[in-house]
matplotlib code that plots the C-alpha trace (Angstrom):
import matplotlib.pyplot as plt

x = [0.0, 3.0, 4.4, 0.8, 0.6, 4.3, 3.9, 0.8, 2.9, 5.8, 3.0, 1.5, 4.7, 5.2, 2.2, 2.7, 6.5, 5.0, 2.3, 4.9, 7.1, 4.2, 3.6, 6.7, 6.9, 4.3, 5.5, 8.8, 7.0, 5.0, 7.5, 9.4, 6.6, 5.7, 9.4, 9.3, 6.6, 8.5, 11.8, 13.4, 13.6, 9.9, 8.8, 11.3, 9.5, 6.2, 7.3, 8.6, 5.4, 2.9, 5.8, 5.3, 1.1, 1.6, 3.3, 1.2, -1.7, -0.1, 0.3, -2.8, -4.9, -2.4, -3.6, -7.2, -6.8, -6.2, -8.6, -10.5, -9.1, -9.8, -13.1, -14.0, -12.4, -14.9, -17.9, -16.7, -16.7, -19.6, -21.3, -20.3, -21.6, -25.2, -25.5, -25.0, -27.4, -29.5, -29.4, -29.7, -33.0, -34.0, -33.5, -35.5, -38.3, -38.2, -38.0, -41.4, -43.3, -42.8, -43.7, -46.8, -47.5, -47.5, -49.3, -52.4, -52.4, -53.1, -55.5, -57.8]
y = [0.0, 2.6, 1.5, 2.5, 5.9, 7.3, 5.9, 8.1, 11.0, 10.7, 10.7, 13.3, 15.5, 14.5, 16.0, 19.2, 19.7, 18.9, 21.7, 24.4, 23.1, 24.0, 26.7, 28.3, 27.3, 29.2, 32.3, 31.9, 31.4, 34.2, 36.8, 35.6, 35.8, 39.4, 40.4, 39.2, 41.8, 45.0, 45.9, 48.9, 51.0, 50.5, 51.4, 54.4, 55.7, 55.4, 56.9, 59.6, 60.2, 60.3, 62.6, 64.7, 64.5, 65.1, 68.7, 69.6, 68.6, 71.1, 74.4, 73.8, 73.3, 76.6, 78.4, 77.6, 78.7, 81.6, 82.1, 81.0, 83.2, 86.6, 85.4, 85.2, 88.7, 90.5, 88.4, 89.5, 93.0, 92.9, 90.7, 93.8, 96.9, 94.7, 94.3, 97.8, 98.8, 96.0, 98.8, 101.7, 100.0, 99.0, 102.6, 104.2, 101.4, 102.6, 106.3, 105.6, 103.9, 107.1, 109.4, 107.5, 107.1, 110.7, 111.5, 109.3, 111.2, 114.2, 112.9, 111.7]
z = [0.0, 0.6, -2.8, -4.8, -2.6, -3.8, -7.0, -6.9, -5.7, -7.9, -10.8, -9.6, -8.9, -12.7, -14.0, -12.0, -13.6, -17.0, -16.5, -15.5, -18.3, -20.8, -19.0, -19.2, -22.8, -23.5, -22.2, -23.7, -27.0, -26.5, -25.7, -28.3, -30.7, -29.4, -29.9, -33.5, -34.5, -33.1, -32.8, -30.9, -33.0, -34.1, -30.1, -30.4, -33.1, -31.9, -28.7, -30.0, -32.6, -29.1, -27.7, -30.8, -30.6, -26.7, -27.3, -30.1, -28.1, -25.2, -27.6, -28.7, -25.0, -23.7, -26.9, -26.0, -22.5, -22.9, -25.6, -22.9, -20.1, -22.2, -23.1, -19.6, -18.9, -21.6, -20.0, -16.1, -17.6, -19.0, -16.3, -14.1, -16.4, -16.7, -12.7, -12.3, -14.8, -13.0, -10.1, -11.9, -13.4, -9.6, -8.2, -11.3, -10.6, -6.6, -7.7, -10.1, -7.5, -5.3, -7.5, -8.4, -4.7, -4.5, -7.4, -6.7, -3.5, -4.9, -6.9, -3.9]

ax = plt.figure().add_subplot(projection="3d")
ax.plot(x, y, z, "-o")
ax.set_aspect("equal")
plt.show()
């Protein structure tokens, strides 16, 4: 019965080193594979290319901001003329109102 039980192990210890053998197989086949498509000098260039995109794609965003930034200067100012108007409008409302007050007092 101890015989069957190692044979069992030693089987099964087998198995195990025959999976990690495929397994690393595998990965060695697949790196390899991988490294067949694309060289160094293929990644360089690509990294340099989004490099390239990445800096355009700064000037452009800084230009737009402060597009941006003065655009939102001319609306503050204006923004600002409008509210005081707003008050001027508000005071000449108030002022009306009095003097219609007044006058329909006069009238009775």
């Amino acid at each position: 019965m101890a015989t069957w039980s190692n044979e069992e192990s030693s089987t099964e210890s087998e198995e195990a080193n025959l999976c990690l053998m495929a397994i690393q197989e595998d990965e060695v086949s697949s790196n390899s594979s991988f490294s067949n498509f694309y060289t160094f000098d293929e990644f360089q260039d690509a990294y340099d290319d989004l490099i390239l995109e990445f800096k355009a794609s700064i000037s452009k965003n800084k230009k737009l901001l402060l597009k941006l930034k003065f655009e939102n200067e001319v609306l503050s100012k204006a923004n600002i003329e409008l509210e005081a108007k707003c008050v001027d409008y508000k005071n000449e409302i108030l002022n009306l109102k009095i003097c219609f007050k007044k006058f329909k007092k006069k009238r009775i």
